[in-house]
N, CA, C and O atoms as a Maestro MAE file, in Angstrom:
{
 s_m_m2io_version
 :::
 2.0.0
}

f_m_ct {
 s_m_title
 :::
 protein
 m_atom[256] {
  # First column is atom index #
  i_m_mmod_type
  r_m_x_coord
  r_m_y_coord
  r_m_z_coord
  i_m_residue_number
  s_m_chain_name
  s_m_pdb_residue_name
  s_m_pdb_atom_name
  i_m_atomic_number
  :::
  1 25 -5.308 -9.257 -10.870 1 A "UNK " " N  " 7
  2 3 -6.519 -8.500 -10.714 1 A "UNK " " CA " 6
  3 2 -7.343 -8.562 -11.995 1 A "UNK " " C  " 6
  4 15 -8.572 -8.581 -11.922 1 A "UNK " " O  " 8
  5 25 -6.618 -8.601 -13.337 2 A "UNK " " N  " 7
  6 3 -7.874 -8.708 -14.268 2 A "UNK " " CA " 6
  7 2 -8.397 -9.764 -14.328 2 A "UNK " " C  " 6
  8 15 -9.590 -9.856 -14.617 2 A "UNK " " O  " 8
  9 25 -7.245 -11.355 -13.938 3 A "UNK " " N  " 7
  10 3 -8.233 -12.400 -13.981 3 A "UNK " " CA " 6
  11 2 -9.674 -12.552 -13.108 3 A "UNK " " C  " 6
  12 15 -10.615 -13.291 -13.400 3 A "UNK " " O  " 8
  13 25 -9.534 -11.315 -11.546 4 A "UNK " " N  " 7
  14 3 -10.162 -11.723 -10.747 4 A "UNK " " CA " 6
  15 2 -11.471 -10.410 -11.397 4 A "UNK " " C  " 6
  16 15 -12.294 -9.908 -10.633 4 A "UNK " " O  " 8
  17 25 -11.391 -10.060 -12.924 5 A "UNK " " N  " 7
  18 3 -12.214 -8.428 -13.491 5 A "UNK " " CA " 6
  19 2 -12.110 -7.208 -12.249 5 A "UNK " " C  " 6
  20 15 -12.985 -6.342 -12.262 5 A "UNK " " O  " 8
  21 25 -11.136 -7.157 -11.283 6 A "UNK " " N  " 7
  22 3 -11.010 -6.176 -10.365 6 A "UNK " " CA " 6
  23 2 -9.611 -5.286 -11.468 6 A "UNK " " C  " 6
  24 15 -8.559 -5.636 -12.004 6 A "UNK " " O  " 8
  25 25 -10.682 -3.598 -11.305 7 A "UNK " " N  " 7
  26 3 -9.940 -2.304 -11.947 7 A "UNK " " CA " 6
  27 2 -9.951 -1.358 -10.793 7 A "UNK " " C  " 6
  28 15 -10.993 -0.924 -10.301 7 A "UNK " " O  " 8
  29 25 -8.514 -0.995 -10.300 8 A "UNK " " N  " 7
  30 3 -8.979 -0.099 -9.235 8 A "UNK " " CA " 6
  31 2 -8.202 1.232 -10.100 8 A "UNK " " C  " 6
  32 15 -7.175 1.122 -10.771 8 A "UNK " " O  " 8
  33 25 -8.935 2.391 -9.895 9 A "UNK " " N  " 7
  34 3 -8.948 3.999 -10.292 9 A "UNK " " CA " 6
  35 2 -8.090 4.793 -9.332 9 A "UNK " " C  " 6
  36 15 -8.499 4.703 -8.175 9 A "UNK " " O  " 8
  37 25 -6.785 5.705 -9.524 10 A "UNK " " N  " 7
  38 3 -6.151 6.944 -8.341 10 A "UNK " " CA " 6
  39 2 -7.349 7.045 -7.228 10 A "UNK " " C  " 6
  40 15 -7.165 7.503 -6.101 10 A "UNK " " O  " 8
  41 25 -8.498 6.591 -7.671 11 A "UNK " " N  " 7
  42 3 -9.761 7.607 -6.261 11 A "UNK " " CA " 6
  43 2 -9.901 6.429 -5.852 11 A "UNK " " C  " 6
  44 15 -10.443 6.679 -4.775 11 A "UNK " " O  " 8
  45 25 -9.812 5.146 -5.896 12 A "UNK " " N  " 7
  46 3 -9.708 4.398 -4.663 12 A "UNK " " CA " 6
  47 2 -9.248 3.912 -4.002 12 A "UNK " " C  " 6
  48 15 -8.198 3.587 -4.558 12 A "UNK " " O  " 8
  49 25 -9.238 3.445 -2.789 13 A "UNK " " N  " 7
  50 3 -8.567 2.602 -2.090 13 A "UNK " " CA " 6
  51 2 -7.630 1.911 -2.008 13 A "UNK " " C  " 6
  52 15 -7.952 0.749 -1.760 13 A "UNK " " O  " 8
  53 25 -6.285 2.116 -2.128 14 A "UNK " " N  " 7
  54 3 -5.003 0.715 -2.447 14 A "UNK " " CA " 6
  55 2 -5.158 0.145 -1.259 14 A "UNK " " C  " 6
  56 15 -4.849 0.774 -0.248 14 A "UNK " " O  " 8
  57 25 -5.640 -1.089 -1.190 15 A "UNK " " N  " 7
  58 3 -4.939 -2.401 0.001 15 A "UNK " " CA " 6
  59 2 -3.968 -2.813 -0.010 15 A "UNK " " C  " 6
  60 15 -3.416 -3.082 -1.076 15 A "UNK " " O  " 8
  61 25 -3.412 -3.012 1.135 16 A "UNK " " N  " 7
  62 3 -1.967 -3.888 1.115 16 A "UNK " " CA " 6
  63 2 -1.953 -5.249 0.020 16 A "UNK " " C  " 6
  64 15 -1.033 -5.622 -0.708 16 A "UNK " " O  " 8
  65 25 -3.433 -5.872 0.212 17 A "UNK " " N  " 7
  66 3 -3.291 -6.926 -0.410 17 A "UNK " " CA " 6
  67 2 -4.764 -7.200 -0.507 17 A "UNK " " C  " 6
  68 15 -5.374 -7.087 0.556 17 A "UNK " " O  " 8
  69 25 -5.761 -7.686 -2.031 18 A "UNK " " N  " 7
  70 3 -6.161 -7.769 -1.988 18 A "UNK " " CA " 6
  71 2 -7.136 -9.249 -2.822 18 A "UNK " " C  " 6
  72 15 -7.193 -9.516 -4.022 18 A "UNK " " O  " 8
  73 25 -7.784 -9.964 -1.657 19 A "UNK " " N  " 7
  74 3 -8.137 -11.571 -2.277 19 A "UNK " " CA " 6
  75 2 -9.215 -11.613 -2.589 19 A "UNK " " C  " 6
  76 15 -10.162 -10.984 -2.117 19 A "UNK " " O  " 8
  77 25 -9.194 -12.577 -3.666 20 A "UNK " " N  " 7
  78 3 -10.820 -12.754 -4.743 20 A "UNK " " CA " 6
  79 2 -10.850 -14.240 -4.212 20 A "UNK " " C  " 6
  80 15 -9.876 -14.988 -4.124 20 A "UNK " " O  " 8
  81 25 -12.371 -14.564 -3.820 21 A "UNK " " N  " 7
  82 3 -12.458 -15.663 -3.844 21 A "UNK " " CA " 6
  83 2 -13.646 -16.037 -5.525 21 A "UNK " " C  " 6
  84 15 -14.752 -15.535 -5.724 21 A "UNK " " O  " 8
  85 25 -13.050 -16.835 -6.267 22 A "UNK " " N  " 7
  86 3 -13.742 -17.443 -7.981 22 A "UNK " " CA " 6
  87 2 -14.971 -17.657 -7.077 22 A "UNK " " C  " 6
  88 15 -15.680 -16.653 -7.000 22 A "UNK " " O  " 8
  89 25 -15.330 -18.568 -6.478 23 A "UNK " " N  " 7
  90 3 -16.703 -19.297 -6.809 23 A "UNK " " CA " 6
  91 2 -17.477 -18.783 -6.158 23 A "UNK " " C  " 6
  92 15 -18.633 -19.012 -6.513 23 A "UNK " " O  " 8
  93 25 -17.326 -17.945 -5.034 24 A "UNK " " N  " 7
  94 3 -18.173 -16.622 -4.240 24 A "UNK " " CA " 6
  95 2 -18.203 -15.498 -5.050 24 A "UNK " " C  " 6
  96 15 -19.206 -14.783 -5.052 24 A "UNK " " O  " 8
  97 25 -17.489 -15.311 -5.559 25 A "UNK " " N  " 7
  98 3 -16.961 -13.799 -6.715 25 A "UNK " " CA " 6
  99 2 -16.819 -12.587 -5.196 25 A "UNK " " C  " 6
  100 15 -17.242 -11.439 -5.329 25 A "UNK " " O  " 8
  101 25 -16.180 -13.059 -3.824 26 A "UNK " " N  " 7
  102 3 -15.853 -12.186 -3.203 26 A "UNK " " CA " 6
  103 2 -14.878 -11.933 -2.892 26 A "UNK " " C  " 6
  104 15 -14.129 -12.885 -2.672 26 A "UNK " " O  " 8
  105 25 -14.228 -10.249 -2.660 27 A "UNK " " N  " 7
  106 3 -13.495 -9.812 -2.361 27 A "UNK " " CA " 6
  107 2 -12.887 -9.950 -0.732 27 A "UNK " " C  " 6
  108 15 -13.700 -10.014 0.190 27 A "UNK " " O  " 8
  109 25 -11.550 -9.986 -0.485 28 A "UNK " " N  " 7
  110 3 -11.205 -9.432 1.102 28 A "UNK " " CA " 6
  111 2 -10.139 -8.873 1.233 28 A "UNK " " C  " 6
  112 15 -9.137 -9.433 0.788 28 A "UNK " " O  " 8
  113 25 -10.046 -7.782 1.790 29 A "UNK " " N  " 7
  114 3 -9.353 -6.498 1.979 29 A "UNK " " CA " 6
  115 2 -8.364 -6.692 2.767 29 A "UNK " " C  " 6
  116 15 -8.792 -6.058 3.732 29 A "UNK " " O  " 8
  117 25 -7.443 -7.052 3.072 30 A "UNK " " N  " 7
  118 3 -6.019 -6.690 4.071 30 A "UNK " " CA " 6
  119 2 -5.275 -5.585 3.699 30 A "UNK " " C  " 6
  120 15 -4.638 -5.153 2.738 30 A "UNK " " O  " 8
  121 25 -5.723 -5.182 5.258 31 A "UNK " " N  " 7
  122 3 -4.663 -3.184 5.564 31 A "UNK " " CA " 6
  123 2 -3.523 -3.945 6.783 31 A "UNK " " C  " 6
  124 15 -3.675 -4.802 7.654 31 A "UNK " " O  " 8
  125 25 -2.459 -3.194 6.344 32 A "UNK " " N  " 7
  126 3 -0.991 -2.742 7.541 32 A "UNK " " CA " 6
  127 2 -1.179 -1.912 8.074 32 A "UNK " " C  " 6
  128 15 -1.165 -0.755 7.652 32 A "UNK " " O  " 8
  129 25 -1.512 -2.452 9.652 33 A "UNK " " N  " 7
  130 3 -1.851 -1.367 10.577 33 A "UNK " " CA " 6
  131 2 -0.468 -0.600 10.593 33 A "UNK " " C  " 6
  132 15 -0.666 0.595 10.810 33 A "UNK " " O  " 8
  133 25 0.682 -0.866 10.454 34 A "UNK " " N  " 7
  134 3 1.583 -0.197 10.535 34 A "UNK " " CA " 6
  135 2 2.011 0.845 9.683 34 A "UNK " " C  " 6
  136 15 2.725 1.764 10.084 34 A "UNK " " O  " 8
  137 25 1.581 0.732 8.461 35 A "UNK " " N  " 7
  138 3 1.557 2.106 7.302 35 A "UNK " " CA " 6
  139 2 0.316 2.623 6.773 35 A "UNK " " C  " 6
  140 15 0.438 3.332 5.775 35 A "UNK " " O  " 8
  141 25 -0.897 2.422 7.234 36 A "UNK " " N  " 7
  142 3 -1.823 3.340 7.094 36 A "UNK " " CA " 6
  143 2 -2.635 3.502 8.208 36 A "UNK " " C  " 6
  144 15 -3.239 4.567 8.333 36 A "UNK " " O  " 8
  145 25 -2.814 2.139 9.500 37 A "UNK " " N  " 7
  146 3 -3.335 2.404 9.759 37 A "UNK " " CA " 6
  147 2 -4.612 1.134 10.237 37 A "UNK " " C  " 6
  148 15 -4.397 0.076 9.645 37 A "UNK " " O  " 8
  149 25 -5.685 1.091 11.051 38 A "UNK " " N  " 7
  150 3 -6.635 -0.306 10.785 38 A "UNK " " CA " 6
  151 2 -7.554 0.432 9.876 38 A "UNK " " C  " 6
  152 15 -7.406 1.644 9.720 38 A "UNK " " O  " 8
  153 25 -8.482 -0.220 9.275 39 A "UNK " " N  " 7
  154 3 -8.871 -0.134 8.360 39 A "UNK " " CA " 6
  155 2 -10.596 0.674 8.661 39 A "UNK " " C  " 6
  156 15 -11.549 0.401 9.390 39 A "UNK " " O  " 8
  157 25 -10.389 1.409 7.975 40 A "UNK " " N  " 7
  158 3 -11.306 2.976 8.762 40 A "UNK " " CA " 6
  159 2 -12.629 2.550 7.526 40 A "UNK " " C  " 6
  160 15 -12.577 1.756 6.587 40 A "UNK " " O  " 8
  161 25 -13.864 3.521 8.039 41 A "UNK " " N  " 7
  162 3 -15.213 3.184 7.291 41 A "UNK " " CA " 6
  163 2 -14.556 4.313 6.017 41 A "UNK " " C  " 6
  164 15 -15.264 4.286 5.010 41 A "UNK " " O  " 8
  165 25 -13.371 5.254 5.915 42 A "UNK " " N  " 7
  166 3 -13.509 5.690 4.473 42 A "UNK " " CA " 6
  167 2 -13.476 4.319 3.583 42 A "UNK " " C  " 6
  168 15 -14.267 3.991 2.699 42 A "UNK " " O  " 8
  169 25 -12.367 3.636 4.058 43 A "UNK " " N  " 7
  170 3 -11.538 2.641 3.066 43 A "UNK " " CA " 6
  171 2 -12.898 1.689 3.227 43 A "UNK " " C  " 6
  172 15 -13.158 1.394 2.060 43 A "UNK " " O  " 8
  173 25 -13.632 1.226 3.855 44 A "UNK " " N  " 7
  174 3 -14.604 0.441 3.694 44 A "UNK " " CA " 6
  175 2 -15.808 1.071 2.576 44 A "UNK " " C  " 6
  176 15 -16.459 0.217 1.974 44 A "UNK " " O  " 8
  177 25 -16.013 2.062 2.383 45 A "UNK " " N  " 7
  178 3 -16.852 2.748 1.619 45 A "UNK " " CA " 6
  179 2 -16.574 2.596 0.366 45 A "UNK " " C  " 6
  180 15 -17.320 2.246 -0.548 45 A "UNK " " O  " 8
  181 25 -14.864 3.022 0.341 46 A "UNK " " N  " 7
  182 3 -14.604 3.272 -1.187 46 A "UNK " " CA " 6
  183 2 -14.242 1.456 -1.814 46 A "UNK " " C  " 6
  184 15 -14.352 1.247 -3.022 46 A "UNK " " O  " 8
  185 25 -13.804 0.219 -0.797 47 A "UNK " " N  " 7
  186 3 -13.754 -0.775 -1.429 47 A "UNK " " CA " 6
  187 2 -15.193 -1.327 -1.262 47 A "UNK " " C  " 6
  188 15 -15.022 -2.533 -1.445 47 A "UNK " " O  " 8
  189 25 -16.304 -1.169 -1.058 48 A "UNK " " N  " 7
  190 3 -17.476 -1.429 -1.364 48 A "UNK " " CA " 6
  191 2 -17.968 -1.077 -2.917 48 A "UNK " " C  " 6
  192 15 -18.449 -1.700 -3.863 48 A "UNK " " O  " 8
  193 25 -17.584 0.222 -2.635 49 A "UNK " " N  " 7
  194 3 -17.639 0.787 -4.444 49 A "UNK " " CA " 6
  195 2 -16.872 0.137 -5.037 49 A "UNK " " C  " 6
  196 15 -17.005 0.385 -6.235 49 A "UNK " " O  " 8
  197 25 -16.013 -0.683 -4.836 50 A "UNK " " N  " 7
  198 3 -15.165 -1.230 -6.462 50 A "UNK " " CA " 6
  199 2 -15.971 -2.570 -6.497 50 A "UNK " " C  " 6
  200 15 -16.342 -3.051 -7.567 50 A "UNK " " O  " 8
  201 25 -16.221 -3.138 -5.325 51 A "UNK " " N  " 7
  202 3 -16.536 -4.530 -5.095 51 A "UNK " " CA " 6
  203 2 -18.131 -4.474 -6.139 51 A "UNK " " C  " 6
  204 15 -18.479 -5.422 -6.843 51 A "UNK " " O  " 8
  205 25 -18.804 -3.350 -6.033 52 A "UNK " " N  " 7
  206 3 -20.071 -2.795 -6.513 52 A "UNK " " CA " 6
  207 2 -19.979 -2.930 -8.284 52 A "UNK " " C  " 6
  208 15 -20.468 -3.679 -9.130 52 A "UNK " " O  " 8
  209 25 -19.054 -1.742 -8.278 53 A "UNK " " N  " 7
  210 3 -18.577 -1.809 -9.723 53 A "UNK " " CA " 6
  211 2 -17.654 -2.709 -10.246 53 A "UNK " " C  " 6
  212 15 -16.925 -2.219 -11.108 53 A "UNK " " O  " 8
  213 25 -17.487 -3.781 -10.004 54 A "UNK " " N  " 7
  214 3 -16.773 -4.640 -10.248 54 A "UNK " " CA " 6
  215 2 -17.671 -5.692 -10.751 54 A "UNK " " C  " 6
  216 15 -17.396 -6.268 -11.804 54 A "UNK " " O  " 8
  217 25 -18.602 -5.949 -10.153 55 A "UNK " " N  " 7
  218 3 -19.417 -6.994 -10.259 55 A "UNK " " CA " 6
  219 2 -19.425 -8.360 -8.756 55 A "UNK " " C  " 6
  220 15 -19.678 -9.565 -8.731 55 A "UNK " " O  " 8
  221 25 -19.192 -7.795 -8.167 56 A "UNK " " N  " 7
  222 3 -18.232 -8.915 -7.321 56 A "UNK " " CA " 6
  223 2 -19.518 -8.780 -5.984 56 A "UNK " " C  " 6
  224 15 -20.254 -7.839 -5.689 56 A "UNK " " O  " 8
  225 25 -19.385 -10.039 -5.445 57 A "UNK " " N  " 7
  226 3 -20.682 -10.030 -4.244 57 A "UNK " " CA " 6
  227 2 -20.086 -9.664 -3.232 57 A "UNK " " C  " 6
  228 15 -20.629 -10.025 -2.188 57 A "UNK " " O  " 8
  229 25 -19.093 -9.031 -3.119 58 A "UNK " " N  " 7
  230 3 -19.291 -8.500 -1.634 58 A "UNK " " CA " 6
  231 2 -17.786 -7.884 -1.472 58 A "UNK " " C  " 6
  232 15 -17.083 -7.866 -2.482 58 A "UNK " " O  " 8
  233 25 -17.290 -7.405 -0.305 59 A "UNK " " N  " 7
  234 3 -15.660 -7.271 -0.003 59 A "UNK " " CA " 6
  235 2 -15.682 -7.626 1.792 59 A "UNK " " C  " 6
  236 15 -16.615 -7.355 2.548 59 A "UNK " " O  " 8
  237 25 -14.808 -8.077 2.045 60 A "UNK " " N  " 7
  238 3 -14.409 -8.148 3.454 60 A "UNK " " CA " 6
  239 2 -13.023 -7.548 3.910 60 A "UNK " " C  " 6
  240 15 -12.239 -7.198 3.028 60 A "UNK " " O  " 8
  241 25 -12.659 -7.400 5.309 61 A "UNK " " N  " 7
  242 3 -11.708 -6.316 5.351 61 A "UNK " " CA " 6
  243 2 -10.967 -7.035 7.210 61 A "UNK " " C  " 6
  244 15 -11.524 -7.376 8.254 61 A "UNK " " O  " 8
  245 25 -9.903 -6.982 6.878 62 A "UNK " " N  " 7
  246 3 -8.991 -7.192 7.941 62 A "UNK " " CA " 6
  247 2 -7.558 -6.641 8.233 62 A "UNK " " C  " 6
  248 15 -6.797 -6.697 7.268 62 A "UNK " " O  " 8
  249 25 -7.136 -6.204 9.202 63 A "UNK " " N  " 7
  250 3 -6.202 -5.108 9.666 63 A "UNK " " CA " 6
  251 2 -5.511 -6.291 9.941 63 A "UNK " " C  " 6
  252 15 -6.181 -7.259 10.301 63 A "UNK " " O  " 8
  253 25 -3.923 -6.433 9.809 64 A "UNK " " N  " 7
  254 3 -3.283 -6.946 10.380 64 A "UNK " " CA " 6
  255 2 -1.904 -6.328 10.979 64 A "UNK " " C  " 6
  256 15 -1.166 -7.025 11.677 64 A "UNK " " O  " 8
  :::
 }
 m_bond[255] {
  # First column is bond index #
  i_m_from
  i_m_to
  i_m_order
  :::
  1 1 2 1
  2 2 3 1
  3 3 4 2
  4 3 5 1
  5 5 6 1
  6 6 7 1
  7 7 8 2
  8 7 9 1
  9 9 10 1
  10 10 11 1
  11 11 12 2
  12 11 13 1
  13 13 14 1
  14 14 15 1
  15 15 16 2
  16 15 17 1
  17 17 18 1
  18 18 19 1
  19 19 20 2
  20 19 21 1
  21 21 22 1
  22 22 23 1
  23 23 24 2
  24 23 25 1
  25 25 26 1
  26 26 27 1
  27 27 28 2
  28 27 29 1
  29 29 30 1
  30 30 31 1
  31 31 32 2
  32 31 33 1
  33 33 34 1
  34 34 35 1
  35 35 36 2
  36 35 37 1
  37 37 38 1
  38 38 39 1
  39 39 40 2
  40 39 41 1
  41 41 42 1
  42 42 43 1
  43 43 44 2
  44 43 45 1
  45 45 46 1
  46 46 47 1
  47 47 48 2
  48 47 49 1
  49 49 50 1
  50 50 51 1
  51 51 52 2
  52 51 53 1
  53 53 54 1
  54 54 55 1
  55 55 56 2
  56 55 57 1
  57 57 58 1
  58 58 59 1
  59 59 60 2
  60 59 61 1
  61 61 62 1
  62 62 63 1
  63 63 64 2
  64 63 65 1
  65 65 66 1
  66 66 67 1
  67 67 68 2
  68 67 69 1
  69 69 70 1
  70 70 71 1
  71 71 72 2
  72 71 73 1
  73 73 74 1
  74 74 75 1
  75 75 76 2
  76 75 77 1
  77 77 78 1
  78 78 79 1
  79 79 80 2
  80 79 81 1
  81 81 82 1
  82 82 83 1
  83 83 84 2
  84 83 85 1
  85 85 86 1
  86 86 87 1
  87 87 88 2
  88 87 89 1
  89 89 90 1
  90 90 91 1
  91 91 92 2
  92 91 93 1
  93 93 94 1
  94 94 95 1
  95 95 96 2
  96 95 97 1
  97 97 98 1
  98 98 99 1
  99 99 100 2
  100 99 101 1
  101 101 102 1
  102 102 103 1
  103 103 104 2
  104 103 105 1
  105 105 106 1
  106 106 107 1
  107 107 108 2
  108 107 109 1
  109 109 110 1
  110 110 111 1
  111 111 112 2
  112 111 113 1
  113 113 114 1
  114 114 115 1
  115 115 116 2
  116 115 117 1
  117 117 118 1
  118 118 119 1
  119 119 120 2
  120 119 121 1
  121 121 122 1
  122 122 123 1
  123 123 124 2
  124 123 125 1
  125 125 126 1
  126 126 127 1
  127 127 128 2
  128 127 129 1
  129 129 130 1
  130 130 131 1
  131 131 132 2
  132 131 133 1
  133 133 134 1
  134 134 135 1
  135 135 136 2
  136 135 137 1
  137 137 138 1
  138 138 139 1
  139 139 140 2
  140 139 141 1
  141 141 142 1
  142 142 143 1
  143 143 144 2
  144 143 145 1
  145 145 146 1
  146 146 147 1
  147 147 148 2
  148 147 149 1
  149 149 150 1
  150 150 151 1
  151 151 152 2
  152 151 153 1
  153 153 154 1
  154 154 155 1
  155 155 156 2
  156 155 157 1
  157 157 158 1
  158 158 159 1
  159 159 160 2
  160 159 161 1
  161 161 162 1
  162 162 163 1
  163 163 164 2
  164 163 165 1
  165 165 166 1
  166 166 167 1
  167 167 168 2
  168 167 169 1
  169 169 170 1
  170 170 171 1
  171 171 172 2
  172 171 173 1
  173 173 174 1
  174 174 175 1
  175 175 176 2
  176 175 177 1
  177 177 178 1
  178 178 179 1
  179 179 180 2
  180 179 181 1
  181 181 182 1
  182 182 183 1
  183 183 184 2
  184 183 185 1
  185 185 186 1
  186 186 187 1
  187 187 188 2
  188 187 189 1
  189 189 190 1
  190 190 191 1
  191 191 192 2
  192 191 193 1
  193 193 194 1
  194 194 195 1
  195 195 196 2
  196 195 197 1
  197 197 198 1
  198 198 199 1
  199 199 200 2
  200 199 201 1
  201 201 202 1
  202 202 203 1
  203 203 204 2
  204 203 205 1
  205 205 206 1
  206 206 207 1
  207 207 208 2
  208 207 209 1
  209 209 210 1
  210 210 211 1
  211 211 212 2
  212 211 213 1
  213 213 214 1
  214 214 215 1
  215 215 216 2
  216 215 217 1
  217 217 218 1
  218 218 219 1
  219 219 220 2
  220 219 221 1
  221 221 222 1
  222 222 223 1
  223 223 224 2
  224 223 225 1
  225 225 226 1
  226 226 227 1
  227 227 228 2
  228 227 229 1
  229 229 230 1
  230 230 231 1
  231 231 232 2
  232 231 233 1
  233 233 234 1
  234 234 235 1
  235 235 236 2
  236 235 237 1
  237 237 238 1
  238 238 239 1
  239 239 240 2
  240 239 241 1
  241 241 242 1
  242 242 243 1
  243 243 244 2
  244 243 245 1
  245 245 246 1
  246 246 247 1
  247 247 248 2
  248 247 249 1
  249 249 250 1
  250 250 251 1
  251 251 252 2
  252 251 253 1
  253 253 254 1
  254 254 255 1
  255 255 256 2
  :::
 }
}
């Protein structure tokens, strides 16, 4: 995560797993529907905000 400059804070969002693409500088979000859940507009809100403060063009998000 620091190579990808992603800092995540207790107030946001943990993903199961989360991918940087370098030459887009974008983020994508994978949630376990099985331990939290599919992936709800909180968790889309708050990984928008890191993707924001991060510097990063964007985040995408998939439940598996």
């Amino acid at each position: 995560m620091a190579a990808a400059g992603v800092t995540l804070t207790l107030e946001d969002a943990m993903p199961k797993a989360l991918l940087w693409h370098p030459e887009t500088v974008h983020l994508w979000m994978i949630e376990a529907v099985t331990s939290d859940g599919e992936v709800d507009f909180h968790k889309i809100a708050q990984m928008k905000c890191v993707a924001a403060r991060c510097g990063k063009s964007g985040v995408g998000f998939t439940t598996t």
